[in-house]
C-alpha positions as CSV (number, residue, x, y, z in Angstrom):
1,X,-12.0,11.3,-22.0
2,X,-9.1,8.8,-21.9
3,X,-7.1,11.2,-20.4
4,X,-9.9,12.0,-17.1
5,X,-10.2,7.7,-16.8
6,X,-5.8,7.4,-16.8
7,X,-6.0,10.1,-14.3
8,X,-8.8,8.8,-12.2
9,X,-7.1,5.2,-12.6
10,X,-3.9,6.5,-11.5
11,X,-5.3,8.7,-8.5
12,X,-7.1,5.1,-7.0
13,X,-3.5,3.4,-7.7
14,X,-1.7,6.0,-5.9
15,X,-4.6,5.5,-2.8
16,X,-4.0,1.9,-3.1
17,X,-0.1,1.9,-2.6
18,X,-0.6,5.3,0.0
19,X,-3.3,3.5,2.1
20,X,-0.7,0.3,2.1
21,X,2.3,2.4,3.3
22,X,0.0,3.8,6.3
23,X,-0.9,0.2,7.1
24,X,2.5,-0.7,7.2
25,X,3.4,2.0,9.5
26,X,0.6,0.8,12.0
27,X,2.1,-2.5,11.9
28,X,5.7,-1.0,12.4
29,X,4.2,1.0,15.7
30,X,2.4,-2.0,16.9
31,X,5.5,-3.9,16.8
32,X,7.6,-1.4,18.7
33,X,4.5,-1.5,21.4
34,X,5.2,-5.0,21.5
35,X,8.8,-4.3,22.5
36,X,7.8,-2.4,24.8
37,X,5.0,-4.4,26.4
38,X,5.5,-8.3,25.4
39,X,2.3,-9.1,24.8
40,X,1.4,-11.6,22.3
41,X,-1.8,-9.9,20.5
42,X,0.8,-7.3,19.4
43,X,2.7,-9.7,17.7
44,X,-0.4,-11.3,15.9
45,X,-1.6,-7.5,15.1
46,X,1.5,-7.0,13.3
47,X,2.0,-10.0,11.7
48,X,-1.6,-9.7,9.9
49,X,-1.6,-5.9,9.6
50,X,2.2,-7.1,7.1
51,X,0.0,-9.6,5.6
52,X,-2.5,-7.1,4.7
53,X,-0.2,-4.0,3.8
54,X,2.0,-5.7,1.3
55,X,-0.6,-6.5,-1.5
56,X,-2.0,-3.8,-0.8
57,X,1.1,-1.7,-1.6
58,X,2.2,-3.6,-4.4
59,X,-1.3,-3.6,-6.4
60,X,-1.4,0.2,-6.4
61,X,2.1,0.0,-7.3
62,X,2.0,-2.6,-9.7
63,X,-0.9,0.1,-11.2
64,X,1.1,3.1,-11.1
65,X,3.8,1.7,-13.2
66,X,1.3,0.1,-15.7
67,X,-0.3,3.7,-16.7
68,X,3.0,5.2,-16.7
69,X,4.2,2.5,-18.8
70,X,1.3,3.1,-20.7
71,X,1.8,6.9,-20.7
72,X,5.5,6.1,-22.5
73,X,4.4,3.7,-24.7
74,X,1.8,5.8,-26.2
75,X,4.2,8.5,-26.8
């Protein structure tokens, strides 16, 4: 049973840090649209869609190593 909540726990960090990286892609296009056409609510768009991607990123990364550091430990 501890092995189906790890893997579960691990599959939700992995969505975390995947869901972050697609975030952060959006906020790398909306940037290049704002190179394109200088408007300011591109800028802003970015700016929170960075603010938003990073934690998100790191918490499912910060959770991926924990189980694998857990994986090792218990070994």
């Amino acid at each position: 049973m501890a092995s189906f909540r790890d893997a579960l726990k691990s599959y939700r960090s992995l969505q975390l840090f995947i869901s972050g990286l697609i975030l952060f892609a959006v906020a790398i296009a909306s940037y290049v649209s704002y190179l394109f056409l200088p408007q300011p609510v591109f800028l802003t768009l970015t700016r929170w869609l960075v603010y938003i991607a990073i934690p998100i990123m790191l918490i499912g990364y910060l959770g991926l190593v924990r189980l694998r550091l857990k994986q090792f430990l218990d070994k």
